[in-house]
N, CA, C and O of each residue as an XYZ file, in Angstrom:
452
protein
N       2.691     17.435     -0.479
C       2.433     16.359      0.465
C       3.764     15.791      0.936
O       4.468     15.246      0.086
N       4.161     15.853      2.113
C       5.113     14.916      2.832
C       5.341     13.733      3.299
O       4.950     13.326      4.394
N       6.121     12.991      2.326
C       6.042     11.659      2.514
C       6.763     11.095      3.655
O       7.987     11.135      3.525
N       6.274     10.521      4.861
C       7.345      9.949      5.620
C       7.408      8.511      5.988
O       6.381      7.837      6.062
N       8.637      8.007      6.228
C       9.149      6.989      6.418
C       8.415      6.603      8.195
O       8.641      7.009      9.335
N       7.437      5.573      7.531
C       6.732      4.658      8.788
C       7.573      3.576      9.308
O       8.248      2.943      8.497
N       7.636      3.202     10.883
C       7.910      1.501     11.375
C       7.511      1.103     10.673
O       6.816      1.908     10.053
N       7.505      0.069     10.249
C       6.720     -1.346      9.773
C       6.129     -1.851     11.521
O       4.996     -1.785     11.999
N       7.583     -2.402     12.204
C       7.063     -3.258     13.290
C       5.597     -2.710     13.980
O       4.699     -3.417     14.436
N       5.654     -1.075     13.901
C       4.695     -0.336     14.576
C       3.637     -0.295     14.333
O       2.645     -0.244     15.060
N       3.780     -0.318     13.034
C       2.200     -0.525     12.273
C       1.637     -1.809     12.427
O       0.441     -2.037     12.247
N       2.590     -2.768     12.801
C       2.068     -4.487     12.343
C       1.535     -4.691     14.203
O       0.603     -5.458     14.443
N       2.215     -3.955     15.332
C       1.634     -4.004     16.010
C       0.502     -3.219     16.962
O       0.040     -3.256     18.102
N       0.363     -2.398     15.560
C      -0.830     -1.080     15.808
C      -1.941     -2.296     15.350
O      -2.549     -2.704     16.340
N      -2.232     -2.779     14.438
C      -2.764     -3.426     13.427
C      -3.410     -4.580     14.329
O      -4.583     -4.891     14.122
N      -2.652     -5.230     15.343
C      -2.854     -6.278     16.263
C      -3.752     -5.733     16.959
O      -4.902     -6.077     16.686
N      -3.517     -4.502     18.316
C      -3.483     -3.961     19.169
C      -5.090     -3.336     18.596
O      -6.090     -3.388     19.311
N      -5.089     -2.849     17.410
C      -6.589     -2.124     17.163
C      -7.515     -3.048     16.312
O      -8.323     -2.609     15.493
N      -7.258     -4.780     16.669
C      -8.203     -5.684     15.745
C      -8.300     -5.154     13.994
O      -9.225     -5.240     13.186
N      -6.931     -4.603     13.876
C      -7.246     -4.492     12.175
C      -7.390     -3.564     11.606
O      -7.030     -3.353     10.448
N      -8.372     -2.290     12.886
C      -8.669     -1.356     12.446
C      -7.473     -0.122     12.020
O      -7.834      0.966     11.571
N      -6.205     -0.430     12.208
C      -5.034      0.160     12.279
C      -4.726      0.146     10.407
O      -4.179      1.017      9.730
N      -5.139     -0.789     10.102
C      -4.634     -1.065      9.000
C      -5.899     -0.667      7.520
O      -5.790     -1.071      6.362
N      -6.812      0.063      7.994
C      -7.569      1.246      7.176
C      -6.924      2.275      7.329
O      -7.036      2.937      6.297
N      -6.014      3.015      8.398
C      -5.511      4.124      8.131
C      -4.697      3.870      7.556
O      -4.385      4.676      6.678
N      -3.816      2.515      7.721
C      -2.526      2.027      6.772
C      -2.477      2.572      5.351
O      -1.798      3.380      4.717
N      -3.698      1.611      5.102
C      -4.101      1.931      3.561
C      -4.330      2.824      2.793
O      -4.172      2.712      1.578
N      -4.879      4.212      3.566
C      -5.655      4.888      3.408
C      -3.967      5.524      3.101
O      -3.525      5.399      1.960
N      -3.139      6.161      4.133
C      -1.665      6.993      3.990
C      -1.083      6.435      2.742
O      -0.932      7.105      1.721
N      -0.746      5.115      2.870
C       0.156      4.378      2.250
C      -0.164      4.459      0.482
O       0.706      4.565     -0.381
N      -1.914      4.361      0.213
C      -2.179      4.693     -1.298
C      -1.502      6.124     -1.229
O      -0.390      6.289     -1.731
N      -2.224      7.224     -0.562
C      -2.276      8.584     -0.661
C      -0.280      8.990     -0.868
O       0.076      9.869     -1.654
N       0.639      8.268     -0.119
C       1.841      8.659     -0.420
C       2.208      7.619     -1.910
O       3.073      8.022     -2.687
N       1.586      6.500     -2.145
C       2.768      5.842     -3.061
C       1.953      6.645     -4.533
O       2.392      6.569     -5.681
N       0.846      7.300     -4.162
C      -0.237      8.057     -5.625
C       0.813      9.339     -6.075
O       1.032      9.724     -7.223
N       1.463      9.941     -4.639
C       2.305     10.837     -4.895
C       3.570     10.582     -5.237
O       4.128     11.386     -5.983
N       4.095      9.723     -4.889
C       5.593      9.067     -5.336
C       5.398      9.196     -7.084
O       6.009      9.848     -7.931
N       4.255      8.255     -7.153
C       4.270      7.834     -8.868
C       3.740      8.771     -9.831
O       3.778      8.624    -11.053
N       3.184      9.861     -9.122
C       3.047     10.952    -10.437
C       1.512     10.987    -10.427
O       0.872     12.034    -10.526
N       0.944      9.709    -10.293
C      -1.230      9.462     -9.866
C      -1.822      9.916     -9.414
O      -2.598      9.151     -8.841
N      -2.142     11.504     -9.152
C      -3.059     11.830     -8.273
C      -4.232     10.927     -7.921
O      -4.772     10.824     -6.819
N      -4.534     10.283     -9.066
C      -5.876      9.272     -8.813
C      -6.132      8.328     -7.862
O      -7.211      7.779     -7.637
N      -4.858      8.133     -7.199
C      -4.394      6.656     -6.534
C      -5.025      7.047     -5.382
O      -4.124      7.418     -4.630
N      -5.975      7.153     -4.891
C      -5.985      7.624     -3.526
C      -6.719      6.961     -2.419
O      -7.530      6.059     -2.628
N      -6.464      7.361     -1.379
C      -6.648      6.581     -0.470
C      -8.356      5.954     -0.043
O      -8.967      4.899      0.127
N      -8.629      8.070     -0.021
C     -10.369      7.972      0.147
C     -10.970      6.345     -0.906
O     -11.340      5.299     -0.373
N     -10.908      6.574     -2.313
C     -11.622      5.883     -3.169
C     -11.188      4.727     -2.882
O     -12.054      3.910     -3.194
N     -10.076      4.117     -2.341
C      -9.730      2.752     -2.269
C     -10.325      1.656     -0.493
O     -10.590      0.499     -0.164
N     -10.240      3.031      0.103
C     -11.309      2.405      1.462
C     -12.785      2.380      0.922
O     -13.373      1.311      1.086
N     -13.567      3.535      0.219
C     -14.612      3.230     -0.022
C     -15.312      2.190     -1.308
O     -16.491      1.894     -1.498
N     -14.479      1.924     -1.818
C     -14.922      0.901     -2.828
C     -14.358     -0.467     -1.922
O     -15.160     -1.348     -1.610
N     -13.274     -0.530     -1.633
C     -13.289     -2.204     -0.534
C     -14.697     -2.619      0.129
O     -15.401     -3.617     -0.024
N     -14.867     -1.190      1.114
C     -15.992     -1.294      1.670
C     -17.232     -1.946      0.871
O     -17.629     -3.095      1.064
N     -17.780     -1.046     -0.047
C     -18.689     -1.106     -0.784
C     -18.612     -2.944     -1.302
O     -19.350     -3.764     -0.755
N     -17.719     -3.303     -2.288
C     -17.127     -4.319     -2.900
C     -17.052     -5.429     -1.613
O     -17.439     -6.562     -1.898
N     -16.652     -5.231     -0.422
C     -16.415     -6.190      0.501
C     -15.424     -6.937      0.510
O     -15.309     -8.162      0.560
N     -14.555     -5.931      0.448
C     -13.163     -5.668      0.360
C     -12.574     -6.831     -1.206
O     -11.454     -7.332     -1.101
N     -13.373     -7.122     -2.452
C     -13.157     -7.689     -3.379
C     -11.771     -6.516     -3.949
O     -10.678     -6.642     -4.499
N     -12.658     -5.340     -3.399
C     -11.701     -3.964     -4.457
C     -10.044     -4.327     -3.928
O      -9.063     -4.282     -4.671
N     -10.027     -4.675     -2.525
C      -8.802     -4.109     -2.153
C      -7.768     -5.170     -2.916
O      -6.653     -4.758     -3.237
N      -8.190     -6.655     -3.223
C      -7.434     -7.649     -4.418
C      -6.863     -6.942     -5.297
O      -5.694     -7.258     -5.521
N      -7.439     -5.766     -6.095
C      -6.813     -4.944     -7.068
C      -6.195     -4.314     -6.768
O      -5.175     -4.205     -7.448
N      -6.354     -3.370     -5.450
C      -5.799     -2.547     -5.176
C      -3.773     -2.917     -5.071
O      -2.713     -2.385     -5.401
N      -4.341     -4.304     -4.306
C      -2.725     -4.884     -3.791
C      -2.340     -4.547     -5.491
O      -1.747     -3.509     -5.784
N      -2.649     -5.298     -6.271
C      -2.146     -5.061     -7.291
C      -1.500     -3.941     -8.096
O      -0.506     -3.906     -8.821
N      -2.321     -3.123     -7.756
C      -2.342     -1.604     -8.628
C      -1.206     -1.258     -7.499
O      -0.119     -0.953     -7.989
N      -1.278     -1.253     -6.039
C      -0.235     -0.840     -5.445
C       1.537     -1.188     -5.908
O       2.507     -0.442     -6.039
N       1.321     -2.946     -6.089
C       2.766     -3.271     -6.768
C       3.186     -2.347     -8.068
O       4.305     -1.853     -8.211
N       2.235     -2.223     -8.866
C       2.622     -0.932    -10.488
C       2.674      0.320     -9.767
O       3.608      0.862    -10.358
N       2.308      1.112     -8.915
C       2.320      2.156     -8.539
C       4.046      2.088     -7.808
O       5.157      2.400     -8.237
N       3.732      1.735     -7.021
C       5.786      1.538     -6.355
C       6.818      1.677     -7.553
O       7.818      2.387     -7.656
N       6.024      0.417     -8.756
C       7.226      0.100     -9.341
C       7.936      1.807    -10.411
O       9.030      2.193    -10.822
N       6.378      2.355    -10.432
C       6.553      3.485    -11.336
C       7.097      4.316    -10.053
O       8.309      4.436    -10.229
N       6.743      4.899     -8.916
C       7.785      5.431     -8.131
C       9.205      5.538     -8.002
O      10.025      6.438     -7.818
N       9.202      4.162     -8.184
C      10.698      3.691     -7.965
C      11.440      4.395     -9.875
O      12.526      4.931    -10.097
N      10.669      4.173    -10.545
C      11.282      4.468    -11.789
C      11.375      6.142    -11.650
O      12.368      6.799    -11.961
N      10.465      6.537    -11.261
C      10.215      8.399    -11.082
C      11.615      8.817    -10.239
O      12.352      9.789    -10.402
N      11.703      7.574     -9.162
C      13.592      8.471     -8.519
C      15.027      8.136     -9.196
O      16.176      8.533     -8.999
N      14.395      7.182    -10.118
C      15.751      7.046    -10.783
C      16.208      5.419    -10.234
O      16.960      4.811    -10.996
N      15.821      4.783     -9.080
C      16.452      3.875     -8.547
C      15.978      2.273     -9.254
O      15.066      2.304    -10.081
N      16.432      1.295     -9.007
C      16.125      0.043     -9.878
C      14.805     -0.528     -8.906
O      14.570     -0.805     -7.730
N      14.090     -0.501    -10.307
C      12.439     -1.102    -10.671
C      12.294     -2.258    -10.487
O      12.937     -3.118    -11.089
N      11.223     -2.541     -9.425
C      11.063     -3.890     -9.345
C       9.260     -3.961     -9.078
O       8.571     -3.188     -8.412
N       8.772     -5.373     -9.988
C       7.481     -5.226     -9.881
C       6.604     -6.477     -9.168
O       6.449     -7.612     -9.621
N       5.964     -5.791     -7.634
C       5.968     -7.305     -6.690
C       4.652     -7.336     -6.642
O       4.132     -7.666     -5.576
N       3.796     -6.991     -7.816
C       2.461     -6.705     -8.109
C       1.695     -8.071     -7.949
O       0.692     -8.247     -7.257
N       2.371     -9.032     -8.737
C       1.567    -10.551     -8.550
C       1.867    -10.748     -6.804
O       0.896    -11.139     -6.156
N       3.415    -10.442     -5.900
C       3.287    -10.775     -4.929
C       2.343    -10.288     -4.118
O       1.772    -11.054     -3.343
N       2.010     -8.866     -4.167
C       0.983     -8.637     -3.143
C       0.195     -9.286     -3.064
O       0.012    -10.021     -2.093
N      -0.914     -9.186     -4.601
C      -1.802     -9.692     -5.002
C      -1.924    -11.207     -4.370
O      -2.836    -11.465     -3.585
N      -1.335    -11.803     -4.605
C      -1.206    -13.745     -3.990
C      -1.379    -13.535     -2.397
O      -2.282    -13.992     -1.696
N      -0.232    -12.689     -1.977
C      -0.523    -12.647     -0.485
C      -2.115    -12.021     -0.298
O      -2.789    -12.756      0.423
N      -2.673    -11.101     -0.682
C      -3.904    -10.746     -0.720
C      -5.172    -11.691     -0.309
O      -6.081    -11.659      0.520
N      -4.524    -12.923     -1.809
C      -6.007    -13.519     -1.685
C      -5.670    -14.636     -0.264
O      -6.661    -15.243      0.142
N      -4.602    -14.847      0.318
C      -4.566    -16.291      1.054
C      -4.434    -15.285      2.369
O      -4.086    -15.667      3.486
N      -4.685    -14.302      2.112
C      -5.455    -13.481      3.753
C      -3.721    -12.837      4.293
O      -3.636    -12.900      5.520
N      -2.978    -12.513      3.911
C      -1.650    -11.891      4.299
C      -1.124    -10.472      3.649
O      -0.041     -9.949      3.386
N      -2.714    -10.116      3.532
C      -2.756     -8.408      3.540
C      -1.863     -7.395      4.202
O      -1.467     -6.279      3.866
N      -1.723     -7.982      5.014
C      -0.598     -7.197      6.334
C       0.896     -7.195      5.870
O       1.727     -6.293      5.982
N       1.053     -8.791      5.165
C       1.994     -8.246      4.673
C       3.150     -8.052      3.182
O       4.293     -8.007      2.727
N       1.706     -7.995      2.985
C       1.863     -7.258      1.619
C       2.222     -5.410      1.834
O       2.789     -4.623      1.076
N       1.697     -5.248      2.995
C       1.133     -3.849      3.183
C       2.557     -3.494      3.698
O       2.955     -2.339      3.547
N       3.326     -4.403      4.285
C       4.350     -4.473      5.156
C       5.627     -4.516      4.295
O       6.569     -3.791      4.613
N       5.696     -5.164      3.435
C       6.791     -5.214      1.791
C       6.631     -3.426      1.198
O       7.689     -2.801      1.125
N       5.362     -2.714      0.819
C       5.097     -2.182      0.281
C       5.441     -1.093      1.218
O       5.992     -0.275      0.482
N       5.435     -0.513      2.647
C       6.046      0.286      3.365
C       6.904      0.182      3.164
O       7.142      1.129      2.415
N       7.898     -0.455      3.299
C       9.558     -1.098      3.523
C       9.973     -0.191      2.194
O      10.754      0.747      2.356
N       9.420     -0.497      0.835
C       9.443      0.250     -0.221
C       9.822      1.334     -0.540
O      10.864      1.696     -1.087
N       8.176      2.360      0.122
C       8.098      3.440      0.067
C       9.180      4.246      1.095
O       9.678      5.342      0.838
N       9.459      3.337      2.485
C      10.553      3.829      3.503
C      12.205      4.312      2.299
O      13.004      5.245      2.378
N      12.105      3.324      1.468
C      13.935      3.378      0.572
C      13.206      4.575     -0.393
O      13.957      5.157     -1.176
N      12.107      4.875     -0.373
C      12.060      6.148     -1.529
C      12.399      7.037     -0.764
O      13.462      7.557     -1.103
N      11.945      7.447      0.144
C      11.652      8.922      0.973
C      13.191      8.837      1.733
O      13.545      9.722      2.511
């Protein structure tokens, strides 16, 4: 799988531009590359859109979460210094700033690849 380095700005104004809907494919890439960064096949994108869905989007609260430990183990897998912004997503999550949590967590995965 080929990981590549996304805009941020592009996505944040894909995200505008498609009422939101920009930011299910977000999610969907963004698990599927940081599952591969960290070694998780499990992490994946499919199961994390369809349980939000299902859940009503309760799942994706965890997900932010599980996303901050997933980076942080990435980041440990290249060798580079570990940092774990797991409570930050998560907080931004619940007070509705999903975007940019999602937006920290690209920026991330952009310094891995």
């Amino acid at each position: 799988m080929a990981v590549q380095q996304r805009s941020i700005g592009l996505a944040i104004f894909l995200y505008f531009i498609t009422c939101g809907l920009y930011a299910i494919y977000w999610m969907y890439v963004l698990t599927n590359e940081i599952g591969h960064l960290s070694g998780d096949s499990s992490f994946s994108g499919g199961k994390v859109i369809l349980l939000s869905i299902i859940t009503c989007g309760i799942y994706s609260l965890f997900w932010y979460y599980q996303l901050g430990k997933h980076i942080q183990q990435a980041q440990e897998n290249k060798g580079v210094r570990a940092s774990d912004e797991s409570i930050i997503y998560l907080v931004l999550g619940i007070f509705g700033l999903g975007i940019v949590s999602m937006a920290i967590a690209q920026s991330n995965v952009n310094k891995l690849v």
